[in-house]
C-alpha positions as CSV (number, residue, x, y, z in Angstrom):
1,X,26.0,-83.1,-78.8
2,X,26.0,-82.8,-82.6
3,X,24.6,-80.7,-85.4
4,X,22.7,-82.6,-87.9
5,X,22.0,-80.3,-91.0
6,X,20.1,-82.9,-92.5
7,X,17.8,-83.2,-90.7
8,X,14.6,-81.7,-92.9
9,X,16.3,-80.7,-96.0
10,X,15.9,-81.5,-99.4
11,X,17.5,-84.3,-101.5
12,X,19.2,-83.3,-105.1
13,X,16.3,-85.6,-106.3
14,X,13.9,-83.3,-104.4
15,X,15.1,-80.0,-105.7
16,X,14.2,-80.9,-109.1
17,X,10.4,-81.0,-107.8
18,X,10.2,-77.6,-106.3
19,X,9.5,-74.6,-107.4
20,X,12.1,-71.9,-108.1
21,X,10.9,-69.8,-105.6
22,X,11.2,-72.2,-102.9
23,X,14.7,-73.2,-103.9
24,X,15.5,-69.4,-103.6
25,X,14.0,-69.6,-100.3
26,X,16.3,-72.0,-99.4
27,X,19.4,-70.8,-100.7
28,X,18.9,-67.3,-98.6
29,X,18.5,-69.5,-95.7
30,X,21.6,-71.1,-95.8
31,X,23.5,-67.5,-95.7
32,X,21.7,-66.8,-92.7
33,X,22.7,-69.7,-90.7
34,X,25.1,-70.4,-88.3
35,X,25.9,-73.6,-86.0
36,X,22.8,-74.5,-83.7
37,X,24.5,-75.8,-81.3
38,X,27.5,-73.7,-80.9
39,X,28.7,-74.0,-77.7
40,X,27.5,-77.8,-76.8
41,X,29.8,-78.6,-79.7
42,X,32.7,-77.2,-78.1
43,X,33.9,-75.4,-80.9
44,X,34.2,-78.9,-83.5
45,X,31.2,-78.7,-84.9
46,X,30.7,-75.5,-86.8
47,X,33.5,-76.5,-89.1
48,X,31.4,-79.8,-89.6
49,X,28.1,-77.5,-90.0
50,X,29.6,-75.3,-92.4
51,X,30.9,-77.5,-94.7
52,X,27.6,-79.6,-94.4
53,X,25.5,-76.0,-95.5
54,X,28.7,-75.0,-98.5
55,X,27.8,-78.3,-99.5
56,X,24.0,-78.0,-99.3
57,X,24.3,-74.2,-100.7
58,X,26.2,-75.3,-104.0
59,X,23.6,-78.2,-104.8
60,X,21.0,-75.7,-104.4
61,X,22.9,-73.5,-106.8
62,X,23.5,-76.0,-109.9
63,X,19.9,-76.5,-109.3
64,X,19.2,-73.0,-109.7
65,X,21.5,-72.9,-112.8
66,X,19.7,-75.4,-114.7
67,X,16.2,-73.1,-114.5
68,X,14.5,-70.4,-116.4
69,X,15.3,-67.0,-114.4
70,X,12.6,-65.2,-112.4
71,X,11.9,-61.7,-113.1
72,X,12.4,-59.3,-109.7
73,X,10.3,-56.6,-109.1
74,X,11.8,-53.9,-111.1
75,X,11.8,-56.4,-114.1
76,X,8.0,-57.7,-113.8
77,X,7.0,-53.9,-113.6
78,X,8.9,-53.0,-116.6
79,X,6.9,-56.7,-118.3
80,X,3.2,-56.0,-117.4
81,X,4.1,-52.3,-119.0
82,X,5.3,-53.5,-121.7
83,X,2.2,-56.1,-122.5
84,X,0.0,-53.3,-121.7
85,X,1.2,-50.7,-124.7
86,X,1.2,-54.3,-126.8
87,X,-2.7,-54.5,-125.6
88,X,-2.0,-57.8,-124.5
């Protein structure tokens, strides 16, 4: 049996279509994962799986590097306060 990380993912071309958010989505998934299939593998395939999600993880993250950054919480608090004593 073999782990197919492929399977369902998204092409470099793709990434360029989604929205930031999604492709942060994505990039938190792949530190949560771990080989599917771990013990049907016997014990060859989570170096395959791995290497297929470091792979996946630093296309998602030269992506990432090419966009505008998203505020986080904190930051779009400290925004809307900011437009509010501007009375925009």
């Amino acid at each position: 049996m073999s782990c197919n990380f492929e399977d369902g993912k998204y092409s470099q071309e793709e990434m360029k279509n989604l929205h930031t958010r999604q492709l942060l989505k994505e990039l938190r998934w792949t530190y949560r994962q771990s080989c599917p299939n771990y013990w049907a593998c016997d014990g060859q395939c989570p170096q395959l799986w791995c290497t297929q999600i470091k792979t996946y993880r630093a296309d998602l993250k030269a992506e990432l590097a090419t966009r505008e950054h998203i505020p986080n919480k904190i930051e779009s608090k400290q925004i809307r306060k900011a437009r509010i004593k501007q009375g925009v």
